[in-house]
N, C-alpha and C positions, 0 to 999 in steps of 0.2 A: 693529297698533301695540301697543308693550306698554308696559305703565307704569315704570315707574323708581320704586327702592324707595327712599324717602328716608330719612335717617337721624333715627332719635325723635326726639332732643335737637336738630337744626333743628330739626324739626317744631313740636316744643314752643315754642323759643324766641321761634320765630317771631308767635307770639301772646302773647308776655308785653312789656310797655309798663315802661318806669321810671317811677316817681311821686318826682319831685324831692325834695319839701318833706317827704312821709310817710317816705321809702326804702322804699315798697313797690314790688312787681312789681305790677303790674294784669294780672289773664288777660285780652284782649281776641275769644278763641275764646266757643265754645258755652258757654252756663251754664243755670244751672237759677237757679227760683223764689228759694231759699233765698241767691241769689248766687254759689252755690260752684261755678267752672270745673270742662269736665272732654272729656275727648276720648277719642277711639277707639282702645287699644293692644292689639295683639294678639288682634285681633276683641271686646273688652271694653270697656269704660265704666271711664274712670279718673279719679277727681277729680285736679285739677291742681293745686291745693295739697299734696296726698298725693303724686303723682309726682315735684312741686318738693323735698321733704323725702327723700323715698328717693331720688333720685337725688345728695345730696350725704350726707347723717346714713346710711344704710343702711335696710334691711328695717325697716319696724313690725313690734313684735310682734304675736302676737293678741291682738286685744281694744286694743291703742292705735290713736289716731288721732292724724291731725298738726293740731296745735291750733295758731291762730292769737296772736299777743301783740299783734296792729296793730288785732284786731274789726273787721278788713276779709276779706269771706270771699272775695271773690277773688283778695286779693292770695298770689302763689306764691315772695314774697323767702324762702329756706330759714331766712334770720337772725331771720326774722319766725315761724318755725315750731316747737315742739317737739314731743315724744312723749308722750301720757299719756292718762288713760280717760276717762270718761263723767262719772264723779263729781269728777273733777279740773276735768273742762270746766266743770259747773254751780255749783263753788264760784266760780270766777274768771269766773265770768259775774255769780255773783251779788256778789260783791267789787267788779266795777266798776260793778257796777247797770246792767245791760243784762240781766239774769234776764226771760224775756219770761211768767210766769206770769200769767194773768187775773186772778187774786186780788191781785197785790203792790200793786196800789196802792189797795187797802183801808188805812181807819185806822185800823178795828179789827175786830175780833173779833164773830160775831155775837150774843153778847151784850153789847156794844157795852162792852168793854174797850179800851183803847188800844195799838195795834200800836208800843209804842215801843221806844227801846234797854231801858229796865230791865224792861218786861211783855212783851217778844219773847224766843222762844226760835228761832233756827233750827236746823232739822234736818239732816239730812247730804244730805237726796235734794233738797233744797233749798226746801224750804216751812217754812212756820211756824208754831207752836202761842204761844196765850195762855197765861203764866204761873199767871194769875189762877185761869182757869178748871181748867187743869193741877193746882194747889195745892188746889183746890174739891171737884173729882173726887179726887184721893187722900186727902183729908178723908172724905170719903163713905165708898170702899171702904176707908178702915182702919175707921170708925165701924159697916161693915158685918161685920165682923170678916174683912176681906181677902176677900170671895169678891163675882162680880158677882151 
């Protein structure tokens, strides 16, 4: 008996669910821990939200992924998807406050400064520095004549 080669995009489809209310696609295939679908093409491991974007947007570059705008990791709607990097991902994680850092929900600093909007400074890689203490330390090394 021999198998019959199906065609990807069945394939694919076949496990993506419409979610009315959200307009996402739901993968309803194999997923991993982290939520994000993903199936076997080409003897490979393909995240299915990645497939669902290059199969309508084209190829990701290197170094982009297909980032979700719904903060549903499995959903595969393309409308739901765009292209961009790592540090793209963790500002707009951290913009809708979903940033899942062990430290964020501290209120302060450990020497117990307050993590607010005017004594918060964040960074690019997505954490944060106390102003206070920030302002304290370059006190220091200018009063040290700039050297540590």
């Amino acid at each position: 008996m021999t198998r019959i080669s199906q065609d990807v995009n069945e394939r694919f489809d076949r496990f993506v669910e419409p979610e009315p209310m959200s307009g996402c696609f739901l993968w309803t295939g194999t997923g991993v821990r982290a939520g994000y679908g993903h199936f076997w093409l080409n003897g490979k491991i393909v995240y299915a939200h990645r497939f669902a974007y290059e199969r309508v947007h084209g190829p990701l570059l290197p170094g982009e992924e297909a980032l979700h705008s719904c903060d549903l990791p499995f959903c595969v709607n393309p409308g739901h998807l765009r292209a961009g990097g790592q540090v793209s991902n963790t500002r707009d994680a951290i913009r809708r406050r979903r940033y899942r850092n062990p430290h964020w929900g501290k209120t302060a600093c450990p020497y117990g400064h307050p993590y607010d909007e005017k004594n918060t400074r964040l960074r690019k890689d997505g954490g944060r520095d106390c102003r206070t203490c920030g302002s304290r330390a370059f006190r220091a090394f200018k009063k040290n004549g700039g050297s540590t």
